[in-house]
C-alpha positions in Angstrom: -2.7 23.1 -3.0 -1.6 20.1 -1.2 1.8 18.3 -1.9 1.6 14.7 -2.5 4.9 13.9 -3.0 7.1 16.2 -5.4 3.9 17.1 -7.3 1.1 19.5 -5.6 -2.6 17.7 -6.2 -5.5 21.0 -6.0 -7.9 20.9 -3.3 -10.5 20.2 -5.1 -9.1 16.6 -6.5 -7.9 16.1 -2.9 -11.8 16.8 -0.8 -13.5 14.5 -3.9 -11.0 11.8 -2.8 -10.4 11.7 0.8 -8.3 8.4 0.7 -6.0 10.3 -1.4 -3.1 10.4 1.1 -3.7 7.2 2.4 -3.1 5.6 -1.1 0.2 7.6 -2.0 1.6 6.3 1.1 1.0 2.9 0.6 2.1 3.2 -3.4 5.0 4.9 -2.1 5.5 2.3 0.7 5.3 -0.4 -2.2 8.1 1.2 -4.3 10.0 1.2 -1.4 9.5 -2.5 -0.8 10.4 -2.8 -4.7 13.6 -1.3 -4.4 14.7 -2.9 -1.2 14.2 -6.5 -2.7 15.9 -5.9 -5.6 18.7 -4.7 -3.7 18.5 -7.1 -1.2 17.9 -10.2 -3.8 20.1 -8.6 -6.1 22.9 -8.7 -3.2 21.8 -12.5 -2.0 21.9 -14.0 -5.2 25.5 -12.5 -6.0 26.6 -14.1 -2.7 24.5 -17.5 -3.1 26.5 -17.3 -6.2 29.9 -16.6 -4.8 29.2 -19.3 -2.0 29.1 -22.3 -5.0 31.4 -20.2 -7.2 33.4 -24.3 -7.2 29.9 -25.8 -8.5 29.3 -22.8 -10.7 32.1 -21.8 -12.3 30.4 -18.5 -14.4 32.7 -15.6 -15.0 32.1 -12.8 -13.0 30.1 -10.8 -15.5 27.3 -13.2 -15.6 27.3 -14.0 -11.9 26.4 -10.1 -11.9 24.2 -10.3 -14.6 22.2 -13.5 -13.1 22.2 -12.2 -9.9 20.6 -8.3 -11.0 17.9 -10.4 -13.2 17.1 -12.5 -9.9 16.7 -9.3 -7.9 14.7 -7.2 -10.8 12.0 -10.3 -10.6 11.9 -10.7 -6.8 11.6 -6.6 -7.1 8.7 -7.0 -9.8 6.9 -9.7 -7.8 7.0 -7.4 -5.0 6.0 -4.7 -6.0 3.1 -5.8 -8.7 1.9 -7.6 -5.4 1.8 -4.6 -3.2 0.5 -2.2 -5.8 -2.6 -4.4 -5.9 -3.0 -4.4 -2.6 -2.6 -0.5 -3.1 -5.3 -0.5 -6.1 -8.0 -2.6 -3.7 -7.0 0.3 -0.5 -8.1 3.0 -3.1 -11.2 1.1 -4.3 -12.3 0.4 -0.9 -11.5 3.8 0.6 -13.8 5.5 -2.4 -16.6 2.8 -2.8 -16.5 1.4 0.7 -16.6 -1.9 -0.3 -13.7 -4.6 -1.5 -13.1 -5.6 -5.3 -14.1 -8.7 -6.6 -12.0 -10.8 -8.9 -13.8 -10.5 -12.4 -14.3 -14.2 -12.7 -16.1 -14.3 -9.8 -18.9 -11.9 -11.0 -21.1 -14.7 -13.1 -24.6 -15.0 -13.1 -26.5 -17.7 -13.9 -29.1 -17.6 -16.4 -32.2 -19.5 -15.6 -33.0 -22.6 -17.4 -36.6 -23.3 -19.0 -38.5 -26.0 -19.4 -38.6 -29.2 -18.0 -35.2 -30.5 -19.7 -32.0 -30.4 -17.8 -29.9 -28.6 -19.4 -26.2 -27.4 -18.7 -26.3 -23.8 -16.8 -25.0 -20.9 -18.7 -23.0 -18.3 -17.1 -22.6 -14.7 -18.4 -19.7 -12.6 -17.5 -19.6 -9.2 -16.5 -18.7 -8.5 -20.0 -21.9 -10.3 -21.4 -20.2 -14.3 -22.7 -21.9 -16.8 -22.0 -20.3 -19.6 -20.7 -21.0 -23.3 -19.9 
C-alpha cells in the first residue's frame, strides 16, 4: 500500500500509473493555490473596500459579503486553471503526448467533382460542419 495523501492507493493501481504521485502533488499544489487566493483576495478586497469606505459607504456586513464572493471567484479561477494544468500533467505522463483542445481535432472531408464547394468538417464526435 502506498499513502497518497490520507487515503492508501494499492500497488497495483500505483505500478499501472507511474505518474500517480506526480499528479497528487500538483492537484494538491493547486488546492493549495485555491485556498491562498481566496484568502488573500478575500483579505484584499475587504481592505480595497475599507480604503474607499468614503466612496462606498456599504454596511459592514456586505463589505464582508462582497469581499468573500470576490475571493471565492479569484479562488475558483485559480484553481479550475491549475487543475487543468493538473489534468494535461496526468494525460501526458500516461500517454506521453499533450491533449488537444477538442475543436481542434477536425478533419476535412474531401470534396468531389469539379464544383467548388464549401469544405465540411467533422468533429471528433462525427457533425459535420461548414
Amino acid at each position: 500500500m502506498v499513502n497518497l495523501g490520507i487515503s492508501k492507493v494499492d500497488d497495483a493501481v500505483v505500478a499501472r500509473h507511474p505518474g500517480l504521485h506526480e499528479y497528487a502533488a500538483c492537484q494538491s499544489q493547486a488546492f493549495i493555490k485555491g485556498l491562498e487566493t481566496f484568502i488573500l483576495g478575500t483579505f484584499g478586497a475587504f481592505v480595497l473596500q475599507k480604503v474607499l469606505s468614503k466612496r462606498l459607504p456599504y454596511p459592514m456586513k456586505w463589505n464582508i459579503l462582497l469581499s468573500v464572493v470576490a475571493g471565492s471567484a479569484a479562488s475558483y479561477a485559480v484553481t479550475r486553471t491549475e487543475t487543468r494544468k493538473c489534468s494535461n500533467l496526468w494525460i501526458y505522463l500516461e500517454k506521453g503526448n499533450m491533449p488537444q483542445a477538442s475543436f481542434s481535432e477536425t478533419k476535412e472531408v474531401p470534396v468531389s467533382g469539379e464544383k467548388l464547394q464549401s469544405v465540411m468538417k467533422r468533429t471528433k464526435y462525427g457533425d459535420s460542419m461548414e
